[in-house]
C-alpha positions as CSV (number, residue, x, y, z in Angstrom):
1,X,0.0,0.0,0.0
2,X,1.4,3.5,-1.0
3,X,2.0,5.9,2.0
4,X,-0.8,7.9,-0.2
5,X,-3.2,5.4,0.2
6,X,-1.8,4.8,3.9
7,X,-2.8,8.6,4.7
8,X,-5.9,8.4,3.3
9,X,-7.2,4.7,5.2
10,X,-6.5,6.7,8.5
11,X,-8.4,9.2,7.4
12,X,-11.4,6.8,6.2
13,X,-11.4,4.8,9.5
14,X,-11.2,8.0,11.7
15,X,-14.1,10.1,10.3
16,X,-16.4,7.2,8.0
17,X,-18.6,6.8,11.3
18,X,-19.4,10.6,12.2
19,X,-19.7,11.1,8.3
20,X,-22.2,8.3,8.3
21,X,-24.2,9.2,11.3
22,X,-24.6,12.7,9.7
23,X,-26.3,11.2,6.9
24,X,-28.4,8.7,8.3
25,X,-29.6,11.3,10.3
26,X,-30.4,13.5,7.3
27,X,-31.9,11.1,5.4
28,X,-33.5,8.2,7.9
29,X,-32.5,5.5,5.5
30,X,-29.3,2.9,6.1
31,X,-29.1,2.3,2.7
32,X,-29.2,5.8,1.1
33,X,-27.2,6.8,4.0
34,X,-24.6,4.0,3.2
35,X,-24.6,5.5,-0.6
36,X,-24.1,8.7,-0.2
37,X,-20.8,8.1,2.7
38,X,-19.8,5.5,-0.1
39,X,-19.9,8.7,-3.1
40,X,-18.2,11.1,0.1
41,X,-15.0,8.8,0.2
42,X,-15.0,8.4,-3.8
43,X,-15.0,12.3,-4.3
44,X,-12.5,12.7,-1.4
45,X,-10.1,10.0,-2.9
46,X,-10.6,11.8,-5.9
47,X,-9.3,15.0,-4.7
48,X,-6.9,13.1,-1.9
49,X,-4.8,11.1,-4.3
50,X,-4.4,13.8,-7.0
51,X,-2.1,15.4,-4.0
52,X,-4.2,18.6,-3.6
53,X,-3.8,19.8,-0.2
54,X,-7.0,19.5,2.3
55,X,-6.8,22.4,4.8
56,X,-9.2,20.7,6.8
57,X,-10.0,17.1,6.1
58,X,-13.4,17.3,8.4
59,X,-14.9,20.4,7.1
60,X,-13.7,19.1,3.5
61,X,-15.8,16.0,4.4
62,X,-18.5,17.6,5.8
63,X,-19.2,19.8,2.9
64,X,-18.8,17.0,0.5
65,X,-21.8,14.9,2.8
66,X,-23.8,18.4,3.0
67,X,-23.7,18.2,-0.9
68,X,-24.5,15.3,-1.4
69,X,-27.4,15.1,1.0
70,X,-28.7,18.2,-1.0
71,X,-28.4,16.3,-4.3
72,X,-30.4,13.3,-3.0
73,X,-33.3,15.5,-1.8
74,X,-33.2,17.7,-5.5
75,X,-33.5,13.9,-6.8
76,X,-36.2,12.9,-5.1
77,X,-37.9,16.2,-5.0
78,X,-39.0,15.8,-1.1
79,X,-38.6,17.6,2.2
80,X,-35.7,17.4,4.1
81,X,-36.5,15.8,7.6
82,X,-34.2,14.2,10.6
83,X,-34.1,11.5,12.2
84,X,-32.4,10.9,15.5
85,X,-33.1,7.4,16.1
86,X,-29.6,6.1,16.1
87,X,-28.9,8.3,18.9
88,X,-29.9,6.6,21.9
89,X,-28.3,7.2,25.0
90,X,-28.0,3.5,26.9
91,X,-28.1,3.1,30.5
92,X,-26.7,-0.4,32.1
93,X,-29.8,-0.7,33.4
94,X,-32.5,1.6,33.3
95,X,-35.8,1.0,34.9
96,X,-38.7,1.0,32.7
97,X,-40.3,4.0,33.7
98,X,-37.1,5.5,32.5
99,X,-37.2,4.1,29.2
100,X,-40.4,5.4,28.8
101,X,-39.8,8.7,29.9
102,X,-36.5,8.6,27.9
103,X,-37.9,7.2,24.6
104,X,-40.3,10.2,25.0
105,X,-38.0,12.7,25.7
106,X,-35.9,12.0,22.2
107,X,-39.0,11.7,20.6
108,X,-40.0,15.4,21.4
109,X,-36.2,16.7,20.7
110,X,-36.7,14.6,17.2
111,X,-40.1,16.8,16.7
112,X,-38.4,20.1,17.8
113,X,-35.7,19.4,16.0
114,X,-37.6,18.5,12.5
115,X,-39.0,21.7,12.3
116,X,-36.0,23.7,12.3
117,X,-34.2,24.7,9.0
118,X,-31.5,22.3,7.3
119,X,-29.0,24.9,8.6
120,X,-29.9,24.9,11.9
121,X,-30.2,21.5,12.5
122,X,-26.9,20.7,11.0
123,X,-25.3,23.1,13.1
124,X,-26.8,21.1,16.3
125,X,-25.8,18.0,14.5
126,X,-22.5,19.3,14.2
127,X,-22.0,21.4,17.2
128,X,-23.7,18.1,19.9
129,X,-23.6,15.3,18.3
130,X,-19.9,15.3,16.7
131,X,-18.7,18.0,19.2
132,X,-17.1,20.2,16.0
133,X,-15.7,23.4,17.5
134,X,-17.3,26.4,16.1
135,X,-14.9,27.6,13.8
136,X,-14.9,24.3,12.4
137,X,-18.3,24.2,11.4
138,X,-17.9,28.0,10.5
139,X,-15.4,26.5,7.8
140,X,-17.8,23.8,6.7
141,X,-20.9,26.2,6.1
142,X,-18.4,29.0,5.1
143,X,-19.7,31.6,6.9
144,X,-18.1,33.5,10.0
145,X,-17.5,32.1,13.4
146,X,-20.0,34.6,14.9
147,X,-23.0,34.0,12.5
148,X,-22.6,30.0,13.7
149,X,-23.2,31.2,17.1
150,X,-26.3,33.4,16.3
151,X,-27.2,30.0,14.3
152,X,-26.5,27.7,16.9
153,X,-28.5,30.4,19.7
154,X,-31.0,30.4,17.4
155,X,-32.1,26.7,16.5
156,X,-31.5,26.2,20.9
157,X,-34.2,28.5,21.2
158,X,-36.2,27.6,18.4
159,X,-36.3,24.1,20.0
160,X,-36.7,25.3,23.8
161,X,-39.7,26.7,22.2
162,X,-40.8,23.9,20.3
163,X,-40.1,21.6,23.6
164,X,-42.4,23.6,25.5
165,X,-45.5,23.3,22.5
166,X,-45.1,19.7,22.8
167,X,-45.9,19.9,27.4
């Protein structure tokens, strides 16, 4: 194996799972999810093995997924919804009142968090569930680290307030 491809399996095997979960949760379906990470690490080996350099191989990633996702939907000619059923936080053992209350509580955070704008939920994606730092995703939406934070206070309060319709 050249020290090219070398460079680029670490790469693969350290981002391929938040890549993927970012999908799924844009597009609710394994498969389609699967597809589009597949076409992500195409176009990245693509651009990787030519020997361009990648400032930052995350937000180069990122943007490449966001793409794509957008492609599917202008395929398919449907709204954009999420899904957060792969996030599930497990407990060694919860009682089943708990479950209950828990498998409630994400489904309410999946409502709040459906109605907000593809932005603003990728931004929460991002920003909680793969714990990017904000100038990171300010690279990946290419916009300036303090209009992510007015987008990330934004979509909070927009599901506080979507939380509280749903009580």
């Amino acid at each position: 194996m050249s020290n090219i491809q070398k460079k680029f399996s670490r790469l693969y095997d350290r981002y391929v799972k938040n890549v993927y979960r970012f999908v799924y949760l844009k597009v609710s379906s394994q498969e389609v999810a699967e597809d589009i990470t597949s076409r992500v690490f195409t176009q990245s080996w693509d651009k990787f093995r030519t020997g361009e350099n990648i400032k930052n191989s995350r937000a180069y990633l990122y943007q490449i997924a966001r793409n794509e996702v957008v492609n599917h939907y202008r395929g398919k000619s449907k709204f954009r919804t999420i899904s957060i059923e792969s996030v599930e936080i497990i407990d060694p053992q919860p009682t089943l009142e708990e479950k209950t209350q828990k498998k409630t509580d994400i489904e309410e955070v999946k409502k709040a968090i459906s109605c907000l704008n593809d932005d603003h939920q990728n931004v929460i994606i991002w920003r909680y569930l793969d714990n990017l730092p904000i100038r990171e995703i300010a690279g990946i939406l290419e916009k300036p680290e303090g209009t992510v934070r007015v987008m990330l206070h934004r979509a909070l309060n927009e599901v506080k307030k979507n939380l509280k319709q749903y009580n």
